[in-house]
Backbone as numpy.savetxt, mean C-alpha at the origin, in Angstrom:
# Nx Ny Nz CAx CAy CAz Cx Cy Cz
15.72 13.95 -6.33 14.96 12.71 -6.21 14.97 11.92 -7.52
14.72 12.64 -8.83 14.83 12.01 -9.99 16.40 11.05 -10.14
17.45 12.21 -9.73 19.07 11.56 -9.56 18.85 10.45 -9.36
17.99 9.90 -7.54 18.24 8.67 -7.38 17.69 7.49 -7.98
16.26 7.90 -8.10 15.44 6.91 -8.68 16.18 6.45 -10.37
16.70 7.12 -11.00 17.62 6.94 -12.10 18.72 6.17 -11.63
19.49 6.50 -10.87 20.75 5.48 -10.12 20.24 4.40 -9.94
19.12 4.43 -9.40 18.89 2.64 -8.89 17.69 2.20 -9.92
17.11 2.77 -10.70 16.49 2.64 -11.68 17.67 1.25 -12.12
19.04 1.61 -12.23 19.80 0.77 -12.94 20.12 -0.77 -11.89
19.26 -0.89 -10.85 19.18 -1.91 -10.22 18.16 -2.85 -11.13
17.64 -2.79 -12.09 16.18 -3.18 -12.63 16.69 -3.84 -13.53
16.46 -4.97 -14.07 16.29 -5.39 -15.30 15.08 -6.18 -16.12
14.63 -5.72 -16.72 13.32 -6.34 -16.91 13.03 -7.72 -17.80
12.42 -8.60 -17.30 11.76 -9.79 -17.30 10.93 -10.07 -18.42
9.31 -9.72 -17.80 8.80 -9.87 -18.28 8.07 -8.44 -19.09
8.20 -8.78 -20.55 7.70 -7.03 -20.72 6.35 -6.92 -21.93
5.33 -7.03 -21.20 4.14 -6.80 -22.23 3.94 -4.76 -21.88
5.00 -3.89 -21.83 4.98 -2.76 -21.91 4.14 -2.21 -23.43
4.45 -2.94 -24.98 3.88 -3.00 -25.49 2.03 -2.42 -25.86
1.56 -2.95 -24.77 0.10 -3.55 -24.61 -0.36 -2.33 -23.67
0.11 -1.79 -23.18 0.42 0.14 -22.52 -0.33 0.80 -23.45
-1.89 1.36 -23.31 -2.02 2.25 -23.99 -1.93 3.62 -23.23
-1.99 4.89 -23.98 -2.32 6.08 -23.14 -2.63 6.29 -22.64
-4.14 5.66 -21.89 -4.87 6.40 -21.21 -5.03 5.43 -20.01
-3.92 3.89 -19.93 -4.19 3.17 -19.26 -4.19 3.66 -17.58
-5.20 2.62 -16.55 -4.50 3.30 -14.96 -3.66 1.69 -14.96
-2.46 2.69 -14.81 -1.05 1.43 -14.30 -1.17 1.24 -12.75
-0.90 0.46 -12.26 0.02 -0.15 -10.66 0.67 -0.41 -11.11
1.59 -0.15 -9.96 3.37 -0.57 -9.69 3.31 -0.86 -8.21
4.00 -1.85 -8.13 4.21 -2.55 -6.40 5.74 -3.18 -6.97
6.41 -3.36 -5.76 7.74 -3.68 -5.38 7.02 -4.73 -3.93
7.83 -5.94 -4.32 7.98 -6.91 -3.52 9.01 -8.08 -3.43
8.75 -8.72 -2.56 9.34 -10.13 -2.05 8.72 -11.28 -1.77
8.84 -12.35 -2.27 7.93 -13.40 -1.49 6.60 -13.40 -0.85
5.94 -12.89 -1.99 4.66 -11.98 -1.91 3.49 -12.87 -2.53
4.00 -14.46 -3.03 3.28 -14.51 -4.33 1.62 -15.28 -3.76
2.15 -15.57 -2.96 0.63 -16.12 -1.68 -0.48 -15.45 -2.16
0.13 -13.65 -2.11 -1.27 -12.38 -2.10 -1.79 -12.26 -3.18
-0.42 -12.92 -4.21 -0.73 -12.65 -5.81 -2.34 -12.77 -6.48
-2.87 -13.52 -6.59 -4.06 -14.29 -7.24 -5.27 -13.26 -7.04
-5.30 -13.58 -5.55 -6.42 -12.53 -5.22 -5.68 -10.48 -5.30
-5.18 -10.09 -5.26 -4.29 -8.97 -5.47 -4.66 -8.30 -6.95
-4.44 -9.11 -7.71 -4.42 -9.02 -9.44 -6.32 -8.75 -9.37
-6.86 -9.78 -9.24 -7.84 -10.15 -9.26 -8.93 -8.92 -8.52
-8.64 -8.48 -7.51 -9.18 -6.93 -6.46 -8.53 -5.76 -7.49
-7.70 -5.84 -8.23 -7.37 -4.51 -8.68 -7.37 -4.52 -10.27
-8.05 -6.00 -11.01 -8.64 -5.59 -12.32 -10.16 -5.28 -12.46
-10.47 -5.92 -11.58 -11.82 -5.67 -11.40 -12.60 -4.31 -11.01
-11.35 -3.36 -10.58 -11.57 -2.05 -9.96 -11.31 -1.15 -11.12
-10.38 -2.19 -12.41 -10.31 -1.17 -13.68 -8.44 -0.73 -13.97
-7.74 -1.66 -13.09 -6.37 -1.05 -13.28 -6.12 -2.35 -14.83
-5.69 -1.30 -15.59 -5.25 -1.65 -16.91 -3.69 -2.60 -16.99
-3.01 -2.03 -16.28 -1.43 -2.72 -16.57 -0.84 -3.06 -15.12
0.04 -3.90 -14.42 0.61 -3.95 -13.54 2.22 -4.12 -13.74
2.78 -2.86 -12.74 4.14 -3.00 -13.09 4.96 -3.62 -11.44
5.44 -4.78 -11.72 5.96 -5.33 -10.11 7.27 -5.41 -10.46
7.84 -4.89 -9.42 9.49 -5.36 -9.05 9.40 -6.97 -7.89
10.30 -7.86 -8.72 10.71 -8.54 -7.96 11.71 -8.65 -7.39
11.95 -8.06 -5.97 13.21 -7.92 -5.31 13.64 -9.51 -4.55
14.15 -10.47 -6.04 14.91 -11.75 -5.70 13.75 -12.74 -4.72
12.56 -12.76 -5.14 12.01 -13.71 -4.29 12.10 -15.09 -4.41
11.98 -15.86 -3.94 12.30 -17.15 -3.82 11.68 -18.44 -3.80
10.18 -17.77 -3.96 8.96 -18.70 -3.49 8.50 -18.44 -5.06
7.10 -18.46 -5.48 6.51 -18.82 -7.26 5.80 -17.73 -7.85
6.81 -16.47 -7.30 6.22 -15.33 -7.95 6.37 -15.43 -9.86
7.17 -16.01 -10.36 7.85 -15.98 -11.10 6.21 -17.25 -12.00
5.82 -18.10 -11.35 4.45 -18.51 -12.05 3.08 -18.34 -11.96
3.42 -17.42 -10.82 2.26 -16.72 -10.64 1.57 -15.68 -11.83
2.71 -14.97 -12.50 2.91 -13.89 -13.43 2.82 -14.39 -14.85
3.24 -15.75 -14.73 3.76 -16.05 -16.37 2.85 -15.79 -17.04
3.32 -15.61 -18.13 2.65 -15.46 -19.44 0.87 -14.42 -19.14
0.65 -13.52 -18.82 -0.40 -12.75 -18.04 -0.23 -11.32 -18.67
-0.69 -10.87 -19.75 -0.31 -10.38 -20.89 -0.52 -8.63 -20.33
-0.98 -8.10 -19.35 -1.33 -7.13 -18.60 -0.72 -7.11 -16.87
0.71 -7.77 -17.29 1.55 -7.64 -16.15 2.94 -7.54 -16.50
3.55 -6.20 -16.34 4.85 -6.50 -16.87 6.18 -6.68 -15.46
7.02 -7.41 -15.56 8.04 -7.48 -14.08 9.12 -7.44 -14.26
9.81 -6.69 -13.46 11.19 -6.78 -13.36 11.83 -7.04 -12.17
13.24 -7.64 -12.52 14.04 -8.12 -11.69 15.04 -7.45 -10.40
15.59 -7.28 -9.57 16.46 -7.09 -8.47 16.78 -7.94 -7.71
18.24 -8.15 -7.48 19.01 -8.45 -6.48 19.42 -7.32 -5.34
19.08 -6.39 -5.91 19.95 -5.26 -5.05 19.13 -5.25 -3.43
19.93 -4.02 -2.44 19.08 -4.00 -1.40 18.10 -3.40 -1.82
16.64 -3.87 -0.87 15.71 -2.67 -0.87 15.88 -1.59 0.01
16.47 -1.93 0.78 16.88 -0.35 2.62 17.66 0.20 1.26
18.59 0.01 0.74 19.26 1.00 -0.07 18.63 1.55 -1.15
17.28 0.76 -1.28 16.53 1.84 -2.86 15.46 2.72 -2.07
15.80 2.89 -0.95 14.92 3.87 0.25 13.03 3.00 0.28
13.81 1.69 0.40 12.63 0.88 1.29 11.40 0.68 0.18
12.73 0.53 -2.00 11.37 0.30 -2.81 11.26 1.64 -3.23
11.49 2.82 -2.82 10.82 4.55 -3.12 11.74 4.53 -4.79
13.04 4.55 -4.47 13.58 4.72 -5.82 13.45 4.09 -6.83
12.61 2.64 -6.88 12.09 1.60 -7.95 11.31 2.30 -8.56
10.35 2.35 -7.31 9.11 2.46 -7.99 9.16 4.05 -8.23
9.56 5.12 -8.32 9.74 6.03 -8.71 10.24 5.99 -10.10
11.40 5.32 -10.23 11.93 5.28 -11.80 11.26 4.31 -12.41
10.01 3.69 -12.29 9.00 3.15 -12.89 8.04 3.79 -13.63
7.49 4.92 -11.95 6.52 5.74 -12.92 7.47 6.84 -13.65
8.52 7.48 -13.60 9.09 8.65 -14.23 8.96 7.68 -15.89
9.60 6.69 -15.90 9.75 5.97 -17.34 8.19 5.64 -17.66
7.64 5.16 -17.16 6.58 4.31 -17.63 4.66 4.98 -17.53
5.11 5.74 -16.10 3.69 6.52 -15.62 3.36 7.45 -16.04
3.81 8.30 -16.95 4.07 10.17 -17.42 2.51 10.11 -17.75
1.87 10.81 -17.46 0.20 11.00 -18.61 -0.76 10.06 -17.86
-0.73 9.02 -17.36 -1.31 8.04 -16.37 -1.64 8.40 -15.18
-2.88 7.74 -14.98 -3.32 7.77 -13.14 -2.78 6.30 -12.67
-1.69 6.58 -12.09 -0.81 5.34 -11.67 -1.04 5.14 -10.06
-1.36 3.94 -9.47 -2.18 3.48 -8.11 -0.38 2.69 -7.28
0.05 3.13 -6.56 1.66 2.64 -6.14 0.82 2.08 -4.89
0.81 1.02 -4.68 0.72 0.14 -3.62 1.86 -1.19 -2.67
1.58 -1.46 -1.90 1.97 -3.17 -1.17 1.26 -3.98 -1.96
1.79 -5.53 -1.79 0.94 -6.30 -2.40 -0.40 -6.73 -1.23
-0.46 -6.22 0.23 -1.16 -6.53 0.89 -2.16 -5.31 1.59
-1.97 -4.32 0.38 -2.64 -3.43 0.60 -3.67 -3.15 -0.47
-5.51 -2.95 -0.12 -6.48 -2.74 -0.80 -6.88 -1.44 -0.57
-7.31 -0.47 -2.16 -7.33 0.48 -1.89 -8.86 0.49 -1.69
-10.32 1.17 -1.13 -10.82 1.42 -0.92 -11.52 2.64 -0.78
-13.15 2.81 -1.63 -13.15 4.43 -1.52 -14.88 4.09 -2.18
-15.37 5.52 -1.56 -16.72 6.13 -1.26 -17.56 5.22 -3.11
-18.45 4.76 -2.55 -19.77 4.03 -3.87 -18.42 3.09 -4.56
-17.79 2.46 -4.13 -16.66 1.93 -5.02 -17.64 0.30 -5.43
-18.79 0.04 -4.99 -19.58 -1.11 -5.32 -20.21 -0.58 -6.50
-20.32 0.55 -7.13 -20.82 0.78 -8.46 -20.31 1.67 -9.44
-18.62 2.13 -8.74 -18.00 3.39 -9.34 -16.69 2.36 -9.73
-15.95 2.76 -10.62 -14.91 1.91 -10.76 -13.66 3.14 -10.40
-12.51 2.57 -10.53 -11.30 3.98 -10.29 -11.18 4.63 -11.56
-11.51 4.40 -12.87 -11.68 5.20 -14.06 -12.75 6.22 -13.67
-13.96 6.12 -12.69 -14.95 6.68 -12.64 -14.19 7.90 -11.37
-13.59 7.39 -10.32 -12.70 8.58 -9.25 -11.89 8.91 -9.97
-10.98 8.36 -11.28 -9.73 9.22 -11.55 -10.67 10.55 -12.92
-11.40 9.82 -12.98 -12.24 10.97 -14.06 -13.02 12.23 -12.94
-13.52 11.61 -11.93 -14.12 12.74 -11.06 -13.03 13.62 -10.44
-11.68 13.18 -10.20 -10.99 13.84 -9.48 -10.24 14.84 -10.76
-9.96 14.07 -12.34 -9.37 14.86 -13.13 -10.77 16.29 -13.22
-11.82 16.02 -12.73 -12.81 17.07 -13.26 -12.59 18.23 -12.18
-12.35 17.86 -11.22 -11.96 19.01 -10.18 -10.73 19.36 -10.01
-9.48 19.15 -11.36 -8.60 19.63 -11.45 -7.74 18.99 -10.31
-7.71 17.97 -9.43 -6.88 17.12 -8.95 -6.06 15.82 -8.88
-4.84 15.87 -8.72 -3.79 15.40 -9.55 -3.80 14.00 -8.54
-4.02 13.87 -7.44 -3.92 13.12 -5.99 -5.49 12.83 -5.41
-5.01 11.40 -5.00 -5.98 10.96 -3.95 -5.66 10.26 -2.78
-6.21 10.83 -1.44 -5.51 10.69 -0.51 -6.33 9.38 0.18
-5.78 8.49 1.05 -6.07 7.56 2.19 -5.15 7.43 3.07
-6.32 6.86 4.07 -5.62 6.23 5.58 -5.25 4.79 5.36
-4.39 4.33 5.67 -4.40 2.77 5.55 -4.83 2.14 7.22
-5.43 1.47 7.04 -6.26 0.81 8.10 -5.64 -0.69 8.52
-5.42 -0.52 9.24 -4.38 -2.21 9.55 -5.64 -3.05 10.24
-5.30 -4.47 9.41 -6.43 -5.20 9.63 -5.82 -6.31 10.63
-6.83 -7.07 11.05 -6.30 -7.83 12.10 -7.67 -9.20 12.12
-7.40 -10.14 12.77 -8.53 -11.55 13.03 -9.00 -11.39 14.99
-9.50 -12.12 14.65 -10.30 -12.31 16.53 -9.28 -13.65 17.55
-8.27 -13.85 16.39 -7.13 -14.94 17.19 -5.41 -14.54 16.83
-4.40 -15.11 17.41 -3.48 -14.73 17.17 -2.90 -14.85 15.42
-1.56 -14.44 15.39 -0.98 -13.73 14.02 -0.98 -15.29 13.47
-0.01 -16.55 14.44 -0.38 -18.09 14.02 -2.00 -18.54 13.59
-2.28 -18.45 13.68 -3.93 -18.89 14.17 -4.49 -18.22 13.18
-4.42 -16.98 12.34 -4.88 -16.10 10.90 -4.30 -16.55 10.08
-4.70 -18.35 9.73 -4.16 -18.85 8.13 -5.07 -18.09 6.86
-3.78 -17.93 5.92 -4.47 -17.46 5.18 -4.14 -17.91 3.29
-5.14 -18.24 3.19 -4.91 -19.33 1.65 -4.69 -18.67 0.46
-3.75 -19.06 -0.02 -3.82 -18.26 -1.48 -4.93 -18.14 -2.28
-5.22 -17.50 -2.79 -6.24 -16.97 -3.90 -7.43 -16.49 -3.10
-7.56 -15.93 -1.79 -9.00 -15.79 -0.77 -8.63 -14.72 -0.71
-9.74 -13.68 -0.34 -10.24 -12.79 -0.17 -9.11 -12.35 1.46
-8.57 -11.66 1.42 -7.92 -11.40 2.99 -8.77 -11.00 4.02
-9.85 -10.63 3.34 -11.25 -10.13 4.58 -11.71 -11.14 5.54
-11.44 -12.39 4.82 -12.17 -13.68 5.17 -10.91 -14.18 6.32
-10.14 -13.61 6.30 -8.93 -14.09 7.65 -9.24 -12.95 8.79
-9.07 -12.10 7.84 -8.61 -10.65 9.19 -9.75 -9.72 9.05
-11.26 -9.51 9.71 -12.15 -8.52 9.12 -11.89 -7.71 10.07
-11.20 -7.43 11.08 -11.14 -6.42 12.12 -9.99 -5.29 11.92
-10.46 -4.16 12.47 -9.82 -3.00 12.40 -10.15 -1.96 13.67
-9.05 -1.32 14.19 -9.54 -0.26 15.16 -10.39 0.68 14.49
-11.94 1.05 15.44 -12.61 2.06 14.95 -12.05 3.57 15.77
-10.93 3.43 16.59 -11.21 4.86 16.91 -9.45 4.79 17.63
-8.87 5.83 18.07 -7.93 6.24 18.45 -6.74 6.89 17.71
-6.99 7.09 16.65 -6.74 8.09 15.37 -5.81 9.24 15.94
-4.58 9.78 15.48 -4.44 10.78 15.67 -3.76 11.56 14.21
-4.47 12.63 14.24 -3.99 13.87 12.93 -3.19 15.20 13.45
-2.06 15.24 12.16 -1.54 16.70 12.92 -0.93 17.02 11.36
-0.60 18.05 11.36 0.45 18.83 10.27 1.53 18.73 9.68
1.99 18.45 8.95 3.48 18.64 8.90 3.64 19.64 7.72
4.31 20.67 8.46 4.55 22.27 7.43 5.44 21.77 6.64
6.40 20.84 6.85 7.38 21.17 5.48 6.76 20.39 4.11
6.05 19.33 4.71 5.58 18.64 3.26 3.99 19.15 3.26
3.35 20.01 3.74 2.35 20.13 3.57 1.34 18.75 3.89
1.41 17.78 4.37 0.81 17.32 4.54 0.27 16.65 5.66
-1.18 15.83 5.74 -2.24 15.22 7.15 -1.06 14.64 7.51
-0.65 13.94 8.77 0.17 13.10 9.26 -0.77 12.37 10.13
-1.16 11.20 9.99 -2.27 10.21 10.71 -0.76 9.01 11.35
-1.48 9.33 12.62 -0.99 7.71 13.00 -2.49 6.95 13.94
-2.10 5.96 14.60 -2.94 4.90 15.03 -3.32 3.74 14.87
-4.54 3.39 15.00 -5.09 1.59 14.36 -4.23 0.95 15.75
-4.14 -0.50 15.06 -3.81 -1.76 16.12 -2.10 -0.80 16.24
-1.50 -1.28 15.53 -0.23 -1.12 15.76 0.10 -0.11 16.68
-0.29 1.07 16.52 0.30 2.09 17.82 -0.45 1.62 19.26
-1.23 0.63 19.29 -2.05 0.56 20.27 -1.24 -1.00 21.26
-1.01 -2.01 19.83 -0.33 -2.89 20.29 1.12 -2.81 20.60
1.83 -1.75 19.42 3.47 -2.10 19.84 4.19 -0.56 20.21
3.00 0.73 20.44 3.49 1.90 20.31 2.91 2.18 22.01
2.12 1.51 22.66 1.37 2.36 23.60 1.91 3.25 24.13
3.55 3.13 24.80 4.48 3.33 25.28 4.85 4.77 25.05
5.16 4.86 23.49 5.84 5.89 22.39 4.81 6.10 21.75
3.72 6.42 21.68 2.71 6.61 20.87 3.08 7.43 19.70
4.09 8.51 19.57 4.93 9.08 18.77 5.81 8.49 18.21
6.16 7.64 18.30 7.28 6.85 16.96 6.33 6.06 15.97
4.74 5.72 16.60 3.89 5.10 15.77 4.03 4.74 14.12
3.83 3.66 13.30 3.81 4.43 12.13 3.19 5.02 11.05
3.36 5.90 10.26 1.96 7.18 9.74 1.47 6.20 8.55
-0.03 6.85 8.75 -0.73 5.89 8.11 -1.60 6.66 6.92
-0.79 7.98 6.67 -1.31 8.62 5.76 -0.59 8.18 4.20
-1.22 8.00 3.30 -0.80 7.81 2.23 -1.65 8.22 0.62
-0.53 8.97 -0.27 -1.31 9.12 -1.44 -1.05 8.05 -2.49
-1.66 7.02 -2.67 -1.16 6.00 -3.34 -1.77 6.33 -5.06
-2.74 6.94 -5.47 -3.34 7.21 -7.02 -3.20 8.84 -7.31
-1.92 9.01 -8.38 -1.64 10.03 -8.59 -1.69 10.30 -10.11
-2.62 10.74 -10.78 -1.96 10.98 -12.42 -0.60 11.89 -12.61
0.08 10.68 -13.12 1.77 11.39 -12.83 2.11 11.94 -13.77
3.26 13.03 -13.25 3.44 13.83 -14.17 5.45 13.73 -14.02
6.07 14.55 -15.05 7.07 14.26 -15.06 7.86 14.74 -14.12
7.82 15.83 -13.16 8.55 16.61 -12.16 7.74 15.71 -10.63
6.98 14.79 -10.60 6.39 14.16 -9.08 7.83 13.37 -8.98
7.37 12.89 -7.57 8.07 11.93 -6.99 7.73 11.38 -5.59
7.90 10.37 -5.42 7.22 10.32 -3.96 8.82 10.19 -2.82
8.67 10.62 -1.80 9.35 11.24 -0.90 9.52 9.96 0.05
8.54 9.35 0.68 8.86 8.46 1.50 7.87 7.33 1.47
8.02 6.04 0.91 7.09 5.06 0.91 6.03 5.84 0.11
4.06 5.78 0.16 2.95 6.82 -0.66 3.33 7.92 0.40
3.63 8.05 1.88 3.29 8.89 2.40 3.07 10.06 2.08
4.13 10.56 1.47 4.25 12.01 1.03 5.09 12.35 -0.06
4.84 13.11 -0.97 5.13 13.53 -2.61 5.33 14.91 -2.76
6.26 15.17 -3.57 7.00 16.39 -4.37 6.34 16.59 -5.83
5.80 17.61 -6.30 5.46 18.92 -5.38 4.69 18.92 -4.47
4.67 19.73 -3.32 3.81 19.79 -2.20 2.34 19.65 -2.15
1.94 20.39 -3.14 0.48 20.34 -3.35 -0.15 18.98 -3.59
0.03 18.25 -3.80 -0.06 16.87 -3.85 -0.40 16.38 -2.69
0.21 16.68 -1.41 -0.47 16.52 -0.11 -1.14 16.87 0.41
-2.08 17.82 -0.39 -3.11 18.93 0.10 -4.38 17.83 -0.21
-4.31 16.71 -0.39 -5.86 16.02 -0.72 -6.27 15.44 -0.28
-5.93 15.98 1.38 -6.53 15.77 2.92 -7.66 16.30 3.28
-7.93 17.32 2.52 -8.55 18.43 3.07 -10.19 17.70 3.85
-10.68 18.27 4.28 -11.93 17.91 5.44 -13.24 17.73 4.37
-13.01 18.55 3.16 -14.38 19.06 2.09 -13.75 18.15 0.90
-12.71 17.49 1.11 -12.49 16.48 -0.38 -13.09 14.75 0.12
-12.95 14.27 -1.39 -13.25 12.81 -1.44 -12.03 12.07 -0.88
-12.32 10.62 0.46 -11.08 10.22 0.66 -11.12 9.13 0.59
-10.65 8.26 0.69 -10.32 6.55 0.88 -9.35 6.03 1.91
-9.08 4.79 1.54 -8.30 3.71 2.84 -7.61 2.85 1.92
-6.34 2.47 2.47 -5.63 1.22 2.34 -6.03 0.08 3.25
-6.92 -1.12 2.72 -6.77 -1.95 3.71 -5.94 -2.25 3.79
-4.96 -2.75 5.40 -3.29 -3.44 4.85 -3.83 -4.43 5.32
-3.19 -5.63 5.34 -3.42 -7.04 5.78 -2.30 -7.36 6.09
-1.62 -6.67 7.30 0.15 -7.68 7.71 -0.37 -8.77 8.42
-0.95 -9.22 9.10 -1.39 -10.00 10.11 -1.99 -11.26 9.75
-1.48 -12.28 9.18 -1.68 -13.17 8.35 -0.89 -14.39 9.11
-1.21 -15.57 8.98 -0.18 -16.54 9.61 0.90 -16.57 8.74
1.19 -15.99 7.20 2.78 -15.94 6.91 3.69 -15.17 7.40
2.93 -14.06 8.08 3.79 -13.29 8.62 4.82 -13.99 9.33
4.66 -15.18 9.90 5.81 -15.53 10.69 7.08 -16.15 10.03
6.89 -16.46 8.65 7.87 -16.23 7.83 8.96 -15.39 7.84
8.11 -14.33 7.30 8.69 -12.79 7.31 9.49 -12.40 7.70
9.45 -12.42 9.37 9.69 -12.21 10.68 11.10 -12.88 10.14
10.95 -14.15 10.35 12.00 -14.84 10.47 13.39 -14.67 9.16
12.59 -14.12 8.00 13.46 -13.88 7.10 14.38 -12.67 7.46
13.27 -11.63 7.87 13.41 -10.51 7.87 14.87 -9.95 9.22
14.69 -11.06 10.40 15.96 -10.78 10.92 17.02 -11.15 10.63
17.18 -11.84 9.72 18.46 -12.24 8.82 18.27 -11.17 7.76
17.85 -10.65 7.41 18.03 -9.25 6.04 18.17 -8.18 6.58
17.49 -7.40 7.41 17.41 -6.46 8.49 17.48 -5.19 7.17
16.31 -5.03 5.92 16.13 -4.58 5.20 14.60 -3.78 5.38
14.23 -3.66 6.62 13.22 -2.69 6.52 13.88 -1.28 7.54
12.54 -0.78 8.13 12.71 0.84 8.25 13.13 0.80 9.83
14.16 1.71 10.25 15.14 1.57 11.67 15.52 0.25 11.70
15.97 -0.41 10.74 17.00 -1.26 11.33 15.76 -2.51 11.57
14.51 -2.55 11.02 13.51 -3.52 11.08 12.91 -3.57 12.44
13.28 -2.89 13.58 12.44 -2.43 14.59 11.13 -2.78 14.75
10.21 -2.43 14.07 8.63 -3.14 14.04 9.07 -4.55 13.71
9.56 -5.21 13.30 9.84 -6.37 12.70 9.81 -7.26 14.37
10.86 -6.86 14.62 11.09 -7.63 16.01 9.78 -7.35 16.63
8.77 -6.46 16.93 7.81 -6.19 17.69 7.07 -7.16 16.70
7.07 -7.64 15.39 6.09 -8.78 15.72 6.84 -10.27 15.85
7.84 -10.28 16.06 8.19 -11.41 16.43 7.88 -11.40 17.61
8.37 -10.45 18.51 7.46 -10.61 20.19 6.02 -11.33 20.05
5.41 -10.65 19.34 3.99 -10.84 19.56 3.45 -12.00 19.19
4.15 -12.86 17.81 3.70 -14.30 17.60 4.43 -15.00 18.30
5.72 -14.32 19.12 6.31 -15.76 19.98 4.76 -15.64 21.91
4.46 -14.45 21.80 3.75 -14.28 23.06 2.53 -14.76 22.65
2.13 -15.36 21.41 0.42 -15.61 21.06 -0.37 -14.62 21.17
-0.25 -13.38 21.07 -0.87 -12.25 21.31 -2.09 -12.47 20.06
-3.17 -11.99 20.79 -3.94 -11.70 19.94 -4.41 -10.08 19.78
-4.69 -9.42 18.85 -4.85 -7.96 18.78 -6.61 -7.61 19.10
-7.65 -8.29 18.84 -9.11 -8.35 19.02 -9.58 -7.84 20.50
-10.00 -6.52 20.65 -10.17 -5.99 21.80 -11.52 -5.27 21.54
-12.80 -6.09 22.33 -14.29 -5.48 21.88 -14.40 -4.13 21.84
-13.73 -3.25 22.86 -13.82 -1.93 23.02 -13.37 -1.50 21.88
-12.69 -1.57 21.24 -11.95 -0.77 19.78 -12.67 -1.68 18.63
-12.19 -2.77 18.82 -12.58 -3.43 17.06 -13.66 -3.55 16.68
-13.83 -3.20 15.12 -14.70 -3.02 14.71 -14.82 -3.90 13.76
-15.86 -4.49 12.95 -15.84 -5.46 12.16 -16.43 -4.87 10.49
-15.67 -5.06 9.98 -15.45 -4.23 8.24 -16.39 -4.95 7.47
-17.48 -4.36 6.54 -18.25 -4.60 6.01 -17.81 -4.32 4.79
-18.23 -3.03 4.51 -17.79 -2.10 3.03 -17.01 -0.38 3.55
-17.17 -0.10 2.67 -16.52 1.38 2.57 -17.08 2.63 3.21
-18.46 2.02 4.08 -19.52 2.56 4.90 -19.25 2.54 5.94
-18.57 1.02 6.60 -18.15 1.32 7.83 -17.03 2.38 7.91
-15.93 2.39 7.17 -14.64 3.30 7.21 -16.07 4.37 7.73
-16.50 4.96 6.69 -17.34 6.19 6.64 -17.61 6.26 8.33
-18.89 5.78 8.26 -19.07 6.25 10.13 -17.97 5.58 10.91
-17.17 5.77 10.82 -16.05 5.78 11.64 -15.44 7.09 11.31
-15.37 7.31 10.34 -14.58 8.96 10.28 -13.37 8.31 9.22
-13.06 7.94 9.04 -11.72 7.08 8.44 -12.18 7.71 6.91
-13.09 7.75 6.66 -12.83 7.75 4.59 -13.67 8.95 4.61
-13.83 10.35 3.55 -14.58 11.22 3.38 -15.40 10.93 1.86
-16.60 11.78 2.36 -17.17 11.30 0.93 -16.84 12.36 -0.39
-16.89 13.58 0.66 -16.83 14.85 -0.18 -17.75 15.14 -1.16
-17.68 15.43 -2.24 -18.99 16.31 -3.44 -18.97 15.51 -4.06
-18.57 13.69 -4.48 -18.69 12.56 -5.04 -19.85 12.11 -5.09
């Protein structure tokens, strides 16, 4: 895994570099994106406030004002790509030879740009305060569900403005239809569910896609992550599922009226996972006006309480 992330490590060239300004004990993010820069404002803004010290972004060739979104922002460093992302395993090998170079000694947070991490008293705990509670119980990983968010109208119809809060478009989320199971070889929860298996899986409920992820890991030099956060080398790393630990959530926010951008870029690139497969399932769905808001399931997101009685986030001995 190191091999590759080093091979395409050499896809990178870096931009902008306040690496400098890196102290020891900083918590880094790293995200890999595209034409992302919409999420930018508010993104930065949700994850300094939570205490992340440095941000490391790949720009994979975007085209829209990521590039002034960033400028001169002395606690963001970026680098460049042209290359594919399906060939850097969908972003895994970037951001891998990011943290191997840059993360060693760090509690480094690997996210989407449309994903919020979320977790138990986080209105008076910061992530210095979980990465210190979790370094006290000798754990290296923190695990979440990512929760796919959704609005009460279709994917057109969920405008969503730069620099806003994404809650304020999309506050809905499935409260229930969850499914958990094992997977022996990586040791780890395998969650699927939410809207998506409900809207584009009903069918295949098993091809769904898993919504387990360890995104805040204090990295060390032998990790690596295996597929997207899902799952990480060494194994034990996926053990911070357990029923008696502290857990959290990714809010994702795909469901945005840019999505139909996306869509449209995205079948001319055909650079995501099977061949972009989900991709086309939301082009179905904004060409059908579908709306995802179904009273029986959705639930409407407050704080990190609702996850809780829903079952979605654990509090554990926190």
């Amino acid at each position: 895994m190191h091999r590759l992330a080093l091979r395409h490590g050499r896809d990178l060239t870096l931009k902008q570099n306040h690496l400098q300004r890196v102290r020891p004990n900083d918590l880094l993010l790293v995200a890999v994106m595209k034409n992302e820069a919409h999420r930018l404002p508010f993104f930065i803004d949700y994850y300094r406030t939570l205490g992340i010290d440095h941000f490391l972004f790949v720009d994979n060739d975007s085209t829209d004002h990521f590039n002034a979104v960033v400028a001169d922002q002395p606690d963001i460093t970026t680098y460049h790509t042209r290359a594919s992302y399906k060939a850097s395993n969908f972003g895994m090998y970037w951001a891998n030879y990011l943290l191997l170079r840059h993360g060693i000694g760090h509690w480094c947070l690997t996210c989407d740009p449309d994903e919020f991490i979320v977790y138990p008293h986080q209105e008076s705990r910061s992530l210095r305060d979980l990465t210190d509670y979790l370094a006290s119980i000798r754990e290296d990983a923190f695990f979440t569900v990512m929760v796919d968010m959704y609005s009460d109208q279709t994917v057109n119809a969920s405008a969503y403005r730069e620099g806003d809060d994404p809650l304020l478009t999309c506050p809905y989320f499935d409260g229930t239809g969850y499914s958990k199971s094992y997977d022996q070889r990586y040791r780890n929860l395998f969650v699927q569910g939410g809207v998506r298996r409900r809207a584009f899986y009903a069918h295949n409920p098993a091809k769904a896609p898993a919504l387990n992820k360890i995104p805040l890991v204090r990295w060390r030099a032998h990790f690596a992550y295996v597929e997207s956060m899902h799952m990480a080398i060494p194994r034990r790393l996926n053990q911070a599922a357990s029923a008696d630990k502290t857990t959290g959530a990714l809010l994702h926010f795909k469901f945005i009226s840019q999505l139909q951008q996306k869509v449209k870029e995205e079948a001319i690139a055909q650079q995501h996972y099977d061949n972009s497969s989900e991709y086309r399932k939301y082009a179905q769905a904004i060409e059908q006006q579908r709306a995802f808001h179904d009273p029986s399931v959705s639930v409407r997101y407050d704080n990190w309480q609702t996850l809780a009685r829903q079952g979605l986030i654990g509090l554990g001995e926190w």
